[in-house]
N, C-alpha and C positions, 0 to 999 in steps of 0.2 A: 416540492417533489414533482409535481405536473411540470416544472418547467423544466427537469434534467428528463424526464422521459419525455417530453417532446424534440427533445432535441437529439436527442438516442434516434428519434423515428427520422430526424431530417439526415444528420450525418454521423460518419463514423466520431465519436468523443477521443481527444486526443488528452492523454496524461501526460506527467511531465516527467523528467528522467531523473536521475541518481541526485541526491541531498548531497550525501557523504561525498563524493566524487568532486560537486562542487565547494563544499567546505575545507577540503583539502588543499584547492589552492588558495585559501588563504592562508595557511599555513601558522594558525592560531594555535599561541604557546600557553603554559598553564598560567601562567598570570590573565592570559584574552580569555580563558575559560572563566577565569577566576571572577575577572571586572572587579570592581569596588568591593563587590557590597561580601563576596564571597571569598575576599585575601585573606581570609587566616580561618578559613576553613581547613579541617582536621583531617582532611583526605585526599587525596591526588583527586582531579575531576578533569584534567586533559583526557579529551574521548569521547566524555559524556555531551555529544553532538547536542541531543535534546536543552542542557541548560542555555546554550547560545543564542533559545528564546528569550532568554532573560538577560544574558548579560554582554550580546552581540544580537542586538532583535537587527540593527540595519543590516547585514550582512544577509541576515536571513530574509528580507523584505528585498534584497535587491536580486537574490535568487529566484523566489517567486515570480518578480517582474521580468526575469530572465527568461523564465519557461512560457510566462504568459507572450512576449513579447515576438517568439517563432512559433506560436500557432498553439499551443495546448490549449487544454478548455478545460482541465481541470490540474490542481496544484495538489499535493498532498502535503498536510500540518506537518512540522517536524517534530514529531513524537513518535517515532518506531518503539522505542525503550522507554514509554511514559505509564510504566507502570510504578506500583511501590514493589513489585517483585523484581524489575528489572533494577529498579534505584539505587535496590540496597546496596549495589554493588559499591556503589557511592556514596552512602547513608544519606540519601538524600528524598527518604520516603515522605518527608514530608511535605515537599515543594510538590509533591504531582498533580495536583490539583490547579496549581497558577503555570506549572510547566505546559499542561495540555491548552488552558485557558487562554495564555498569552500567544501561543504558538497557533493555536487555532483564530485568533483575533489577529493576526498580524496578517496571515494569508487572507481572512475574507476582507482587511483592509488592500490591499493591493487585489484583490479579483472586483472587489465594488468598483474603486479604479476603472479597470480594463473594461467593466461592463458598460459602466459611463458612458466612455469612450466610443465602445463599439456595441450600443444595443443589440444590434445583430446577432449577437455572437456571446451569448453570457458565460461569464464566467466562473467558475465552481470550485469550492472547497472541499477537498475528503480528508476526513480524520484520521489518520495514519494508526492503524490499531496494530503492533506487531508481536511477536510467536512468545515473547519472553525467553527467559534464557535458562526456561525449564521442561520438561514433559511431562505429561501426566499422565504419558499412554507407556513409557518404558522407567526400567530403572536405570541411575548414573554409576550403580555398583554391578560391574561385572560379576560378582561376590556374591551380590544379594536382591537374586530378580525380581522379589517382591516388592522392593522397595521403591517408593516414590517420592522424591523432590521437594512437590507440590501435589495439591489435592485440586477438583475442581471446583470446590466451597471455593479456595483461597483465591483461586485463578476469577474464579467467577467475580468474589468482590475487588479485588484488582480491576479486573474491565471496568466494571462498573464504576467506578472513580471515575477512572479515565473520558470515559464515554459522556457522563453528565459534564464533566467539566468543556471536552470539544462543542459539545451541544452550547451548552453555555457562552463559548468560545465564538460561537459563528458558523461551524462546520454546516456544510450543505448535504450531505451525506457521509458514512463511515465505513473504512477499506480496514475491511480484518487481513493483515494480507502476509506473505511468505508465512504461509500455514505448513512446518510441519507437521504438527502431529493434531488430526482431527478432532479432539478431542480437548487441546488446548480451545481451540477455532470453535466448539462447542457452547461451550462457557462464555468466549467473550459471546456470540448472537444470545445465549441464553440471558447475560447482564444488557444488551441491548434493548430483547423483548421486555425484561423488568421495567427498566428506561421510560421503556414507548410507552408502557401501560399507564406507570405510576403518572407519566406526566398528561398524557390521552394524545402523542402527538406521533405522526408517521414520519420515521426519515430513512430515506434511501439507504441500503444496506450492499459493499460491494466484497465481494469474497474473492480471497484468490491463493489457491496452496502454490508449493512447491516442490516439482520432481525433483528430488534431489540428486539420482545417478542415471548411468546408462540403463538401472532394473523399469525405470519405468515406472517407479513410485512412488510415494511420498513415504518420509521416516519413519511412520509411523504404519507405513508397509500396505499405502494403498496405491492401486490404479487409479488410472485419471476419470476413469466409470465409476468406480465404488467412492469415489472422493465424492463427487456428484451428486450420486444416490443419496449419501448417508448426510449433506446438506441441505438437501431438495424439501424438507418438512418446512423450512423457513423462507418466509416471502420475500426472494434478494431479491435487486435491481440487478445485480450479473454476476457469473463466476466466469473464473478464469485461472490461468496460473501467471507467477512469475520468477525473478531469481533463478541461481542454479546453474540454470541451461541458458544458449543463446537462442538468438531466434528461430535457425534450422531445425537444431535438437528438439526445440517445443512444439514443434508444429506438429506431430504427430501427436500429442496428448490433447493439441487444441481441437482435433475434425476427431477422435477419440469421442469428445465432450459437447463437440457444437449442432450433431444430431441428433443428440437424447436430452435437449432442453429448449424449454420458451424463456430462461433467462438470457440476458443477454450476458456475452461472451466478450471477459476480457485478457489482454495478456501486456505485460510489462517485462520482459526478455534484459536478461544481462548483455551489455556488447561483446559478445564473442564469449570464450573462457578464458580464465585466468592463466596468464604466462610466469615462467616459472620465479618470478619478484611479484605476482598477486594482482598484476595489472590487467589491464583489460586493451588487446589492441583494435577490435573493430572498428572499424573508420565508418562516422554516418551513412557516407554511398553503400556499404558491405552490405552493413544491418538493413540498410533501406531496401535493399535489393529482395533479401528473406523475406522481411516483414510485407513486402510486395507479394510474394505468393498468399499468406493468410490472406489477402486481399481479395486478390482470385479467385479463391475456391470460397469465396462467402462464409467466412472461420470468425468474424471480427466486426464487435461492436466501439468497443473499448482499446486504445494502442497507446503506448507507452513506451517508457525505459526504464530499467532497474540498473544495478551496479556498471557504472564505468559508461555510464552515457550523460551526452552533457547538452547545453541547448543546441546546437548542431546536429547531435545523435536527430533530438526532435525536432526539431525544423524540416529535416530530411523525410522524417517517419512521417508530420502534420502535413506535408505539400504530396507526398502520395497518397495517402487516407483523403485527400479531396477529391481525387481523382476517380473514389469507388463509393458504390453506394454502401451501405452499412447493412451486414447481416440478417438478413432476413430470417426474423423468429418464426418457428414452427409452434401453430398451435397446443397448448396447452395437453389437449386431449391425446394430442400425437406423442407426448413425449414420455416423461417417468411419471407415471402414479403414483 
C-alpha cells in the first residue's frame, strides 16, 4: 500500500483504458467464448467478456501488456461483471471465484513483468469491482415502486466473493467503479471492510461513480458533492468519476469534488459520446486536449480511459500527465468531516 501512495505523491497515476473496446477487435465468436473445456455448455456465453479469463487468458495478458506498454501504471483485472448476481445471466455463478482469481493473477503476471523491467516505475493491479446489473436504491417495476431486485445482504455477499478471490488473485488494490447507485457501491466497501478485518490486512481502496446525464447526477439521483459525502466514512485511496460522459462533460463534477476532499481524485472519461451505431469517435489528440485542462486546474491524481479508448487514447493521456505535477491534496481538516 506504501508503495501506490508513494507514488500518487511523485506523479500523476495513469490507468488504462476500455477492456470491452479492445476485446472487440478480436472479434471472438461463441465457440472462442466457449474454448474447450465450455462447448456444450447449456447457454449462450458470447458477451460474457469476464469468462475470456479462462478460456482466452492470452488475449487478455496481451491487452494488459498493451496499456502497460504506453505508459499506465495501473491495469484493471477483467471482472466488471464477476459477480454471481451478474453471472446468473449466464448460469455461470459458480465459476466466480476462479473467474476473479485467474483474471486477477493474469494482470499482476504481466505488471510484475513491467516492474522488472523498469523498477522506476512499478506497476499495479486494481480489482475491477462493477455496479452489477441491479439496484437496490430503485425499483425495475414502474408498477411497483416498492420493490427491489436485490437487497444489500445479497449485494454484500456478492462482493465479497469477488473481492477475497482478487485478493487472492494478486490484486494490489480494488476499483468499485461506474457506481450507479450509492448504495450498490455501499455494500461492496462494506464486503471490503469484512475482508480487511477477517483477514487483518489493508488494501487500497479506489471508488469512482458515474454522472449518468446532463442533471448532473448519479441514477441514484446524487450530485457529485452528496456522492462524496455519503462515501467519505471509509478510508479510500481516491474518488473519482467515470463512464457516461466525456472528458469535457466531467470536468465540472471533477473541481465539484476535488476541493471538498483529501482523497485523492480519479477520473476515467469515455472518448467523447456515443454516435448514433454506439461508437465512440474521440481521437486520442481530442480527449488529450480536455483531459489537459483537469491538469491545469490541479483536478487529478488518478487518469484514465473508460468506453471507446484504446492504448493510443492512453499514450496520449500518460505523455501529458508527465508533464504536470499531481493534485495537490488538501489537508484532512480542511475538508468533509
Amino acid at each position: 500500500m506504501s508503495n501506490i501512495k508513494q507514488a500518487l505523491q511523485d506523479r500523476i497515476l495513469v490507468l488504462d483504458g476500455a477492456m470491452g473496446t479492445m476485446l472487440q477487435a478480436y472479434k471472438f465468436t461463441e465457440e472462442d467464448f466457449r474454448g474447450d473445456r465450455f462447448k456444450d455448455y447449456p447457454t449462450p456465453l458470447q458477451g460474457n467478456n469476464d469468462l475470456l479469463s479462462i478460456t482466452q487468458p492470452k488475449a487478455i495478458k496481451e491487452i494488459h501488456a498493451k496499456y502497460f506498454e504506453v505508459g499506465a501504471d495501473i491495469v484493471e483485472t477483467n471482472t466488471f461483471s464477476g459477480t454471481t448476481i451478474a453471472m446468473a445471466d449466464y448460469q455461470m455463478e459458480d465459476l466466480v471465484y476462479e473467474l476473479n482469481y485467474e483474471s486477477a493473477k493474469i494482470a499482476k503476471e504481466v505488471a510484475d513483468e513491467f516492474t522488472a523491467k523498469e523498477p522506476h516505475k512499478p506497476r499495479f493491479v486494481a480489482g475491477s469491482i462493477g455496479p452489477t446489473n441491479r439496484t437496490a436504491s430503485m425499483s425495475p417495476d414502474v408498477n411497483d415502486p416498492g420493490y427491489r431486485a436485490v437487497t444489500f445482504d445479497e449485494l454484500r455477499i456478492a462482493y465479497k466473493q469477488q473481492v477475497e478471490a482478487l485478493i487472492d488473485g494478486g490484486a494490489d488494490l480494488l476499483l468499485v467503479e461506474t457506481v450507479f447507485d450509492t448504495l450498490n457501491a455501499k455494500a461492496a466497501l462494506f464486503a471490503i471492510e469484512e475482508v480487511k478485518e477477517e483477514r487483518g490486512i489493508d488494501i487500497p481502496i479506489m471508488l469512482s461513480g458515474t454522472i449518468t446525464d446532463a442533471s448532473g447526477r448519479t441514477l441514484s439521483g446524487q450530485t457529485a458533492e452528496a456522492f462524496l459525502i455519503s462515501v467519505s466514512h471509509i478510508p479510500l485511496l481516491s474518488v473519482g468519476f467515470n463512464c457516461a460522459l466525456g472528458a469535457n462533460l466531467l470536468q465540472p463534477h471533477l473541481e465539484a469534488i476535488a476541493s471538498k476532499t483529501d482523497f485523492a481524485i480519479s477520473a476515467h472519461p469515455n472518448a467523447g459520446l456515443p454516435n448514433a451505431f454506439g461508437e465512440y469517435d474521440e481521437t486520442p489528440e481530442e480527449m488529450g486536449g480536455q483531459i489537459e485542462e483537469y491538469l491545469k486546474k490541479n483536478l487529478i491524481n488518478i487518469i484514465g480511459g473508460c468506453c471507446g479508448t484504446s492504448p493510443e487514447h492512453i499514450r496520449v493521456i500518460a505523455d501529458i500527465a508527465a508533464k504536470y505535477k499531481p493534485r495537490t491534496v488538501i489537508p484532512a481538516e480542511a475538508g468533509i468531516s
